[in-house]
VOPA-658607 format. One record per residue (C-alpha): residue in one letter; x, y, z. Coordinates in nm, 2 decimals. Example, Ala and Ser with C-alpha at 12.3 -4.5 7.8 and 13.67 -1.06 7.14 Angstrom:
# VOPA-658607
{'A' {1.23 -0.45 0.78}}
{'S' {1.37 -0.11 0.71}}
//
This chain:
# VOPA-658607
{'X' {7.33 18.23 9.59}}
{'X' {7.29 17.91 9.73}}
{'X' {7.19 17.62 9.55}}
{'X' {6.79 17.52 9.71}}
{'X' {6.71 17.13 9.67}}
{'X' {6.36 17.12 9.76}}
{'X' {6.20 16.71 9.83}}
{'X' {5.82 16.69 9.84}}
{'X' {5.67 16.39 10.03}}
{'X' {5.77 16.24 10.39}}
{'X' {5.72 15.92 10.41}}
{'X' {6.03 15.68 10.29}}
{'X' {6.14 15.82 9.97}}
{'X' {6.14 16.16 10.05}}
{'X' {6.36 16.16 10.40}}
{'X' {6.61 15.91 10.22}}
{'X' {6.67 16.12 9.95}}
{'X' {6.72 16.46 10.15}}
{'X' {6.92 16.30 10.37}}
{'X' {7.13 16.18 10.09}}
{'X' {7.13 16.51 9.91}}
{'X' {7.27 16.70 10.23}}
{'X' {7.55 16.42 10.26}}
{'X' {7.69 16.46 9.91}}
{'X' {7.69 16.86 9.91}}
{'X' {7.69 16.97 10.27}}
{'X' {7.66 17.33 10.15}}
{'X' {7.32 17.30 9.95}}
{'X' {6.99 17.44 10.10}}
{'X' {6.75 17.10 10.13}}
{'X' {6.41 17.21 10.25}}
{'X' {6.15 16.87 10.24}}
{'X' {5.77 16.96 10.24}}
{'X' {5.50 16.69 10.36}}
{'X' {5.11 16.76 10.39}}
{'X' {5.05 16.50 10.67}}
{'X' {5.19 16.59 11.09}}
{'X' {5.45 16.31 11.06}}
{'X' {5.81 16.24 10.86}}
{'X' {6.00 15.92 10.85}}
{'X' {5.77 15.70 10.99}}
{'X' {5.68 15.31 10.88}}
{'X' {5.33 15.24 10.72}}
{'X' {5.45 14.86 10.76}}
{'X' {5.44 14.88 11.12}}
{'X' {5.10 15.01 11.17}}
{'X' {4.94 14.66 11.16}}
{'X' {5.14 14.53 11.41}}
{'X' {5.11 14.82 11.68}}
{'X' {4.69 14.80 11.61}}
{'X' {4.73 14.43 11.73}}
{'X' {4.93 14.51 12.02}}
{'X' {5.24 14.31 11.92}}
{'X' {5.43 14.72 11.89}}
{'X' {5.31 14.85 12.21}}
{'X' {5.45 15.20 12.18}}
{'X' {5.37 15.41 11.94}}
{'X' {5.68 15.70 11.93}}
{'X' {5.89 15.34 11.76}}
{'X' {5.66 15.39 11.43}}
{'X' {5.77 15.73 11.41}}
{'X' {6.18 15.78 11.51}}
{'X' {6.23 16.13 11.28}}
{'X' {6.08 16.43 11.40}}
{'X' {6.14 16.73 11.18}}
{'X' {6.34 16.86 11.47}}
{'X' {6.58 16.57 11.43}}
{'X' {6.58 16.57 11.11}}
{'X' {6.71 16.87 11.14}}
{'X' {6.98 16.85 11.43}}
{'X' {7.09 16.53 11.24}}
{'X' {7.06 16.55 10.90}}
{'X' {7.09 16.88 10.80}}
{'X' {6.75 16.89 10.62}}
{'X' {6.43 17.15 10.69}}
{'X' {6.10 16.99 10.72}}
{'X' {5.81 17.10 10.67}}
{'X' {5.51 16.89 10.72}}
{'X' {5.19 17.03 10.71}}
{'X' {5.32 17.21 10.42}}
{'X' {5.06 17.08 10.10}}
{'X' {5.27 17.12 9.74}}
{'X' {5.03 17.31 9.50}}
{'X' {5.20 17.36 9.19}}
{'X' {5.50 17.33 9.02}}
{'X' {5.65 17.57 8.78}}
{'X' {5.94 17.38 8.64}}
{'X' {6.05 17.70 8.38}}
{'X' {6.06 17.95 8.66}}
{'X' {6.15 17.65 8.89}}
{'X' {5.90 17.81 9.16}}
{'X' {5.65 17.60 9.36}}
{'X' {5.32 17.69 9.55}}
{'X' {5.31 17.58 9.91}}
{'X' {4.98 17.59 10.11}}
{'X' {5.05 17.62 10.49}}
{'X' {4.81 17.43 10.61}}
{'X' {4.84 17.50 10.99}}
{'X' {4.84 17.89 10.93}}
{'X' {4.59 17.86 10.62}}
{'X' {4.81 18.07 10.41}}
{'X' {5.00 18.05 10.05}}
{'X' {5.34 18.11 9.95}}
{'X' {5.59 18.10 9.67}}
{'X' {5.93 17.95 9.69}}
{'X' {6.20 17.90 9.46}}
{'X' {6.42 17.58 9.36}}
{'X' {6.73 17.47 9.21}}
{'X' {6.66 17.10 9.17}}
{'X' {6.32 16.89 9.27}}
{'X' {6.24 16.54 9.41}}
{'X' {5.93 16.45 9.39}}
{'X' {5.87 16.16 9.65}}
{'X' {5.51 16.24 9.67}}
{'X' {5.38 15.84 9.72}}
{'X' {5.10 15.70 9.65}}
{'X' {4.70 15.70 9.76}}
{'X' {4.49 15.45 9.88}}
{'X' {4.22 15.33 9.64}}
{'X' {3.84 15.38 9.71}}
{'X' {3.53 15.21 9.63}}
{'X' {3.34 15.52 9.51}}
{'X' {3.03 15.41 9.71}}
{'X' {2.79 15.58 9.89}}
{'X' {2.84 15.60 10.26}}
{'X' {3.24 15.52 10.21}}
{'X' {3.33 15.83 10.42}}
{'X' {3.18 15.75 10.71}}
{'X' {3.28 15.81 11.04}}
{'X' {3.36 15.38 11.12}}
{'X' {3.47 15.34 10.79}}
{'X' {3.91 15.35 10.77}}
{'X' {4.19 15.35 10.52}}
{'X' {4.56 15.26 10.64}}
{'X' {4.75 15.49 10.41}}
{'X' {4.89 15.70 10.70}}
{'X' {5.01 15.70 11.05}}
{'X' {4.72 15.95 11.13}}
{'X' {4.51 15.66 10.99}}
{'X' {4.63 15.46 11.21}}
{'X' {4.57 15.70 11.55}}
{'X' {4.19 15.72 11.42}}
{'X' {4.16 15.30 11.40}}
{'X' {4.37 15.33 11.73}}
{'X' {4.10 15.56 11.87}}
{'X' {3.82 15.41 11.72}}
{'X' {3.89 15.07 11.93}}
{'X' {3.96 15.23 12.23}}
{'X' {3.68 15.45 12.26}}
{'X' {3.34 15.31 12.07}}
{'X' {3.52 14.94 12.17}}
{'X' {3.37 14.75 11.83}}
{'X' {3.29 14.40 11.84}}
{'X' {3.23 14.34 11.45}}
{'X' {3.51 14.44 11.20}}
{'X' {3.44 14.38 10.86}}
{'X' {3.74 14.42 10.61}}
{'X' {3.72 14.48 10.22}}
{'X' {4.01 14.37 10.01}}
{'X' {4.25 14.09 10.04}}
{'X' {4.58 14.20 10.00}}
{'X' {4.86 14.28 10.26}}
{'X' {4.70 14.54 10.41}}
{'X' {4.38 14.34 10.44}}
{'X' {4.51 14.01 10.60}}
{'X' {4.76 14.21 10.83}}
{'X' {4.46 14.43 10.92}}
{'X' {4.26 14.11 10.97}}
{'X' {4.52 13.96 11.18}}
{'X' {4.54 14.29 11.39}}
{'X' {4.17 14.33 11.46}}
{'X' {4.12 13.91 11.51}}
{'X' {4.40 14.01 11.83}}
{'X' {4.23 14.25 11.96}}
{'X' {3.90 14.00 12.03}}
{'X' {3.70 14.15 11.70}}
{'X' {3.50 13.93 11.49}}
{'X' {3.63 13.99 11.12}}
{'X' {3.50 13.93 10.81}}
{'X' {3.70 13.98 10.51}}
{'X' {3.56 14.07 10.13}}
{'X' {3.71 13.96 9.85}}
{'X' {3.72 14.03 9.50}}
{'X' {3.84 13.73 9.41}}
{'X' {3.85 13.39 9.49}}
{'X' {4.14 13.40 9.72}}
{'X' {4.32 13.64 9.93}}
{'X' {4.68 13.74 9.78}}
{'X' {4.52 13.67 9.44}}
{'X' {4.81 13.70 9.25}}
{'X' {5.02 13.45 9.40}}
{'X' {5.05 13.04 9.31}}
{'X' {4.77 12.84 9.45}}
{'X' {4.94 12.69 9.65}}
{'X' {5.04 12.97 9.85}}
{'X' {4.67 13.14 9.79}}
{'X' {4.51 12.81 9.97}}
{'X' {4.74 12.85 10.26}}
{'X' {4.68 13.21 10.35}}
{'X' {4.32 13.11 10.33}}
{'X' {4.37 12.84 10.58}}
{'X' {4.56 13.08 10.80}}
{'X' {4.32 13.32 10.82}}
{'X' {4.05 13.05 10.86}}
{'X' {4.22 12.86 11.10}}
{'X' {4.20 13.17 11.31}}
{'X' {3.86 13.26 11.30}}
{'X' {3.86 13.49 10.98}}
{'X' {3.52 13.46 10.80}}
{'X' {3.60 13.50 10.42}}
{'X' {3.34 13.57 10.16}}
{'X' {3.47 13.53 9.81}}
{'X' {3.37 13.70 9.45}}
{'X' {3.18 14.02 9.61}}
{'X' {3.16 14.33 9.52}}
{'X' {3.09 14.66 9.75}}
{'X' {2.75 14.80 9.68}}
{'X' {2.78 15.04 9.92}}
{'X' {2.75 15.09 10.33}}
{'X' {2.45 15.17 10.49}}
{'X' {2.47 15.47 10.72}}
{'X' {2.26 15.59 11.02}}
{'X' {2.16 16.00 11.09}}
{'X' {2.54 16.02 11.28}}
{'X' {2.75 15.94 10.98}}
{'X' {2.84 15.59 11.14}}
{'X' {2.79 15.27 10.90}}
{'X' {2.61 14.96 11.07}}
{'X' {2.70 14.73 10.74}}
{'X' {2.85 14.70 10.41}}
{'X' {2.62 14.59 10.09}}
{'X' {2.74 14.36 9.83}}
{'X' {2.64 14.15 9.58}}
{'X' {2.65 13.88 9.77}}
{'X' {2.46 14.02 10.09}}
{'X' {2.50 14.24 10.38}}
{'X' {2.75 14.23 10.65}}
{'X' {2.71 14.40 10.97}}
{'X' {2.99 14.55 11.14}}
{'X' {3.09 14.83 11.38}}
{'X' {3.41 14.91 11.21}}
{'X' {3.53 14.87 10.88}}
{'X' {3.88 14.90 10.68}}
{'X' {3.90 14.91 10.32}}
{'X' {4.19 14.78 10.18}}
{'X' {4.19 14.79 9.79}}
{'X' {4.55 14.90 9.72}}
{'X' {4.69 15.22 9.61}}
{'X' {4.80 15.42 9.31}}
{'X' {5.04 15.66 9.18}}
{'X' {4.98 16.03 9.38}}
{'X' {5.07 16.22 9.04}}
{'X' {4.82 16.52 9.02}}
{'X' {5.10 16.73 9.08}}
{'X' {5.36 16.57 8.89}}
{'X' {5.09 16.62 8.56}}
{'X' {5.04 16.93 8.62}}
{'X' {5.38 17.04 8.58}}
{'X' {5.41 16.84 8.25}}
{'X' {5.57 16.51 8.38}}
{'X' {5.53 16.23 8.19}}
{'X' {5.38 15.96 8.30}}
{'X' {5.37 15.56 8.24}}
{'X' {5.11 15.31 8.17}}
{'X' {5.05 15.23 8.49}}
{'X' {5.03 15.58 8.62}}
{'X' {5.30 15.63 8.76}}
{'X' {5.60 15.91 8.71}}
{'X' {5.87 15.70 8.42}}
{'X' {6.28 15.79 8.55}}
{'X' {6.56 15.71 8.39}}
{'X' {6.83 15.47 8.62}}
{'X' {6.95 15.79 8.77}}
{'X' {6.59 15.86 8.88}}
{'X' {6.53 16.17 8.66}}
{'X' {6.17 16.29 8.54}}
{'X' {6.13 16.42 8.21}}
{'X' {6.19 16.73 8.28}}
{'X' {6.51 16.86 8.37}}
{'X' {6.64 16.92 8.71}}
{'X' {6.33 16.74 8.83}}
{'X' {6.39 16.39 8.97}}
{'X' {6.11 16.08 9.17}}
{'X' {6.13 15.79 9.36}}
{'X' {5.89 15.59 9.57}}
{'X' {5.55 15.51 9.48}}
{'X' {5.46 15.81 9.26}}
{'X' {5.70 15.63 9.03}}
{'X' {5.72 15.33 8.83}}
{'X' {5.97 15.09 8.86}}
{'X' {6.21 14.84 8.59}}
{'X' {6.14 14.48 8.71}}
{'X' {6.49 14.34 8.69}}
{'X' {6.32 13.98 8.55}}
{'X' {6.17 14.15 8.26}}
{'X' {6.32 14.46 8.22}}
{'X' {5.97 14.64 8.12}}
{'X' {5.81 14.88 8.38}}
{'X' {5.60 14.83 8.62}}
{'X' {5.44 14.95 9.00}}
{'X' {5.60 14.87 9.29}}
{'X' {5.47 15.05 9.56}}
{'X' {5.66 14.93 9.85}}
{'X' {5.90 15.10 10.11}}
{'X' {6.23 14.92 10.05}}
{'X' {6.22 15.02 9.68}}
{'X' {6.12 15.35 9.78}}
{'X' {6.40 15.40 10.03}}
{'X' {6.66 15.29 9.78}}
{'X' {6.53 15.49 9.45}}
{'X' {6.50 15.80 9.69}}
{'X' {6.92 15.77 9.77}}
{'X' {6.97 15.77 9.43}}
{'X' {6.79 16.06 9.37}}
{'X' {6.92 16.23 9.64}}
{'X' {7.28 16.14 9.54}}
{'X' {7.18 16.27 9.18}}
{'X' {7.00 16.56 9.26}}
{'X' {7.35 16.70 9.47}}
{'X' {7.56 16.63 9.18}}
{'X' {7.62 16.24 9.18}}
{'X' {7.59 15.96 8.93}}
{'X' {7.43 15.73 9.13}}
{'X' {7.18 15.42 8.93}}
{'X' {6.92 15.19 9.03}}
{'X' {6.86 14.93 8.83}}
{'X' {6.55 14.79 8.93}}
{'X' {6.36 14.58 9.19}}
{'X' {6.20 14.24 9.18}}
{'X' {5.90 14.32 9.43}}
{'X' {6.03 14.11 9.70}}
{'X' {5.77 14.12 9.95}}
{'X' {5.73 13.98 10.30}}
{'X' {5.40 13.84 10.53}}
{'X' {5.37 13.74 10.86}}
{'X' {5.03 13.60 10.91}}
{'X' {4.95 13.45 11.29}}
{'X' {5.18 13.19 11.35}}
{'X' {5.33 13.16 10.93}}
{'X' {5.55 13.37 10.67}}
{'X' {5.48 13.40 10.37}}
{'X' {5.72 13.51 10.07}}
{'X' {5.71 13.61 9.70}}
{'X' {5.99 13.79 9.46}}
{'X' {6.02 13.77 9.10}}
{'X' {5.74 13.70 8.88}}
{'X' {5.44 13.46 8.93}}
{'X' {5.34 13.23 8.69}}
{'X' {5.09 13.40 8.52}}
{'X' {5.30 13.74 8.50}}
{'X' {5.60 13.52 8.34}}
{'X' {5.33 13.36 8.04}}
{'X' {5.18 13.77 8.01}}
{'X' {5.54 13.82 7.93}}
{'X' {5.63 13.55 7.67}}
{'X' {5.83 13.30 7.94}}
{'X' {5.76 12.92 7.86}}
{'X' {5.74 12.87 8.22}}
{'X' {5.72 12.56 8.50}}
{'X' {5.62 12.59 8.84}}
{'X' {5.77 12.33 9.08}}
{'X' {5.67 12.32 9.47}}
{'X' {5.89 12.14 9.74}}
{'X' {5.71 12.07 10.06}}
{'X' {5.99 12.05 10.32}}
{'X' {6.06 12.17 10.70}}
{'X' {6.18 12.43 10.87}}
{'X' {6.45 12.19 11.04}}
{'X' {6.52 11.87 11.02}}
{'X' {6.20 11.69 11.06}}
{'X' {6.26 11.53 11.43}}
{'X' {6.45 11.84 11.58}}
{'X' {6.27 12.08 11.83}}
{'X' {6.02 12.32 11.71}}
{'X' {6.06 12.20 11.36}}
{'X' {5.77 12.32 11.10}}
{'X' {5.63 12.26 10.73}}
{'X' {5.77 12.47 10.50}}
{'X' {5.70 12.52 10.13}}
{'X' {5.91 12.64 9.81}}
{'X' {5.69 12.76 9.49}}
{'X' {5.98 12.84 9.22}}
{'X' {5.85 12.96 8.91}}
{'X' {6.14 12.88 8.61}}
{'X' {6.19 12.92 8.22}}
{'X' {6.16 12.56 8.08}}
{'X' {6.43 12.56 7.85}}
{'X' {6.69 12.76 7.99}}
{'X' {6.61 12.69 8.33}}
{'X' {6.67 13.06 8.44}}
{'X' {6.43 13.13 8.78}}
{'X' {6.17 13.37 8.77}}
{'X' {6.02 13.36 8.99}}
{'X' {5.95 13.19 9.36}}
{'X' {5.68 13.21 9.64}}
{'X' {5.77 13.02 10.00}}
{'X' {5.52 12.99 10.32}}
{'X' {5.55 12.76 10.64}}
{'X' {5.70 12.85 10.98}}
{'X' {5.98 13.05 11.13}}
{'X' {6.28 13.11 10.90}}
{'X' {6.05 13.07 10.60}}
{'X' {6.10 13.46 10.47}}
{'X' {6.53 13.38 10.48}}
{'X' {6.47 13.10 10.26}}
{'X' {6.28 13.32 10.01}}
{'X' {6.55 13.61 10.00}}
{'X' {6.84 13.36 9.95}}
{'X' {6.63 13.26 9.61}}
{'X' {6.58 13.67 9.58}}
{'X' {6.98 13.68 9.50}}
{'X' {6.92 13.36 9.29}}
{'X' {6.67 13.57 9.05}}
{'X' {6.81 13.87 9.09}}
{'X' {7.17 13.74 8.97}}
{'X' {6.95 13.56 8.63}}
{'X' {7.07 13.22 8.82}}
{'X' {6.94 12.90 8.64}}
{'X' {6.81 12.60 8.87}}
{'X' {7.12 12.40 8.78}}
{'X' {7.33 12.73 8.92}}
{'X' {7.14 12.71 9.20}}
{'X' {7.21 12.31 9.27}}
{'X' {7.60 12.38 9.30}}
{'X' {7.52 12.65 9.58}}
{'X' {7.71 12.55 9.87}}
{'X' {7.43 12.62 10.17}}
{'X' {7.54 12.58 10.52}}
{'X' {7.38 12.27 10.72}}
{'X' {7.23 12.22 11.11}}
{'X' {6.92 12.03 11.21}}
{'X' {6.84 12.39 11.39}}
{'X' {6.80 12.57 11.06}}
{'X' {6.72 12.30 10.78}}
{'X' {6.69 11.96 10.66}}
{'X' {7.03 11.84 10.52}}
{'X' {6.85 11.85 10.15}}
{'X' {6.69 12.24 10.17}}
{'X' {6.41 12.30 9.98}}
{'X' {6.59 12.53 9.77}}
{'X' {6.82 12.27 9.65}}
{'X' {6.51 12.07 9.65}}
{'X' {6.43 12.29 9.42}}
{'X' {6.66 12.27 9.17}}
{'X' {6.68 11.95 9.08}}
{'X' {6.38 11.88 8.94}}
{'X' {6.33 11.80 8.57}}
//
């Protein structure tokens, strides 16, 4: 009988590690189930094709199933919702949701790639009709529709992370007054001041109204389901659509149920071959939880380039290989209006929650050499162990070519480089691409 390798989830795990399964034993089965109408499509993009920078929409979604399999080799299923798992009889229950029926299938081996879902408020009037998440690219055709048919004038955002200042962004493009919510005192919280205060002043400089410390009371809703405004404790905010963008969290009902364990912060715990608990069963993406390489202690991740990589792995593993991933530093990327903004590593306060004697240094620099062309600011936040010297950690924001000058210090961390390691690194020079001293030399001379 031939070996079955069945992947549940669509999204960027999943596809990577089918693909990869069906490359390393071209005669196994490798059948790939996902509840949504899409495969293979990028979550990251939405924001962009909302504002009108992506003006076609068929780019956010380059697999079909069709082509997945005429080019991969792989069977997808999507509309195809994953009930249970029976990992001793190694039989799952699939509801069809298109032809609203149930079956049984069988499996060798299992990836669960099942990603994650998108936070709520738990607040009355949070389903209504104007009311939007942005977990999924059907989320995005309902925004998408929502703008071109009711044409809204007043968009009112909750939650001030990516999502939220991308989706602020977005909507401020298409002419809509926004006004973002946030829990805390800044948007990107969790970054160093410094790069908090100028996200603030990006948004700000663009028209973004920001209200600071609130939290959602609820949204008031009229006889058709439609919400005119959002209560906080703060006030009332009136809108005619709204986005709430809180983050997400593990998707691990299923993975529970079947007796998977699971982490402190939710999330399915692999070994570096990206194996489950259970045998035979393996995760990746955003159902799981992820090493951080600085401190070598779990954590969540939920971001598509780490789901990408841990699904090859599984997929290499789950067809026989012996594939590891080591970890990931949660290097993430921002463009907001006319700046980029960067952070990997840990931030400040993450490196003193985990017992670093730590120093944050910030180099304000340029782009370019000050007088070229086109030359901008641009900003280096390194976060570094005091005594060794070792960097942790580093945030960077300014103008174009910012973001390249954060992943050249992602290498830096990643490889446990110390500042002084950093000082001897032989950077390439033109007043097109930096000022003779770059920041990140800058950088690592300080005492």
């Amino acid at each position: 009988m031939k070996n079955r390798i069945v992947v549940i989830g669509g999204l960027a795990a999943g596809p990577s590690a089918a693909a990869k399964a069906k490359r390393v034993d071209p005669d196994t089965e490798v059948v790939l189930y996902e509840q949504g109408e899409h495969v293979s499509y990028g979550i990251c993009e939405i924001p962009f094709w909302l504002g009108g920078i992506i003006t076609d929409p068929d780019l956010l979604n380059p697999f079909s199933p069709e082509r997945l399999g005429r080019e991969k080799g792989v069977k997808a299923l999507t509309s195809h919702l994953v009930e249970y798992i029976d990992p001793v009889q190694r039989k799952i229950i699939v509801r069809d949701l298109w032809r609203e029926r149930v079956v049984e299938s069988t499996f060798h081996k299992l990836v669960m790639a099942a990603g994650s879902l998108s936070r709520r408020l738990n607040v009355h009037g949070e389903n209504a009709r104007n009311v939007f998440f942005l977990k999924s690219l059907a989320n995005g055709y309902a925004i998408k529709n929502w703008l071109k048919q009711e044409h809204p004038q007043r968009a009112v955002i909750v939650g001030g992370g990516y999502v939220g200042v991308e989706m602020a962004e977005a909507l401020r493009r298409q002419g809509l007054h926004v006004q973002l919510i946030l829990h805390h005192s800044f948007p990107l919280n969790r970054l160093e001041e410094p790069t908090r205060h100028a996200v603030r002043q990006t948004l700000q400089n663009a028209g973004v109204e920001i209200f600071e410390n609130q939290i959602v009371e609820r949204f008031e809703v009229d006889s058709a389901n439609r919400a005119a405004a959002v209560v906080t404790t703060a006030g009332r905010l009136n809108g005619d659509l709204f986005v709430v963008a809180i983050g997400v969290q593990p998707n691990t009902e299923l993975a529970r149920n079947a007796g998977i364990r699971l982490g402190s912060f939710g999330g399915i715990v692999t070994d570096e071959r990206q194996c489950t608990s259970l045998d035979g069963i393996y995760a990746a993406g955003d159902c799981c939880e992820t090493k951080n390489l600085v401190t070598n202690r779990h954590s969540y991740m939920p971001l598509a380039t780490v789901a990408a990589r841990q699904g090859r792995i599984a997929g290499e593993n789950v067809a026989g290989g012996s594939a590891l991933f080591k970890g990931a530093l949660g290097s993430t990327s921002l463009k907001l209006f006319d700046k980029e903004f960067f952070h990997a590593g840990l931030t400040s306060q993450q490196a003193r929650e985990a017992g670093f004697d730590c120093r944050v240094d910030v180099v304000a620099s340029t782009t370019k050499v000050g007088f070229y062309p086109g030359s901008e600011s641009s900003t280096v936040v390194g976060i570094s162990e005091r005594k060794t010297r070792r960097l942790l950690g580093v945030d960077a924001f300014g103008g174009v070519g910012t973001v390249h000058r954060g992943n050249t210090m992602t290498l830096a961390i990643q490889q446990r480089m110390t500042l002084d390691d950093i000082a001897r690194t032989d950077l390439a020079y033109s007043p097109p691409f930096s000022p003779l001293w770059d920041p990140i030399l800058t950088l690592s001379t300080r005492r």
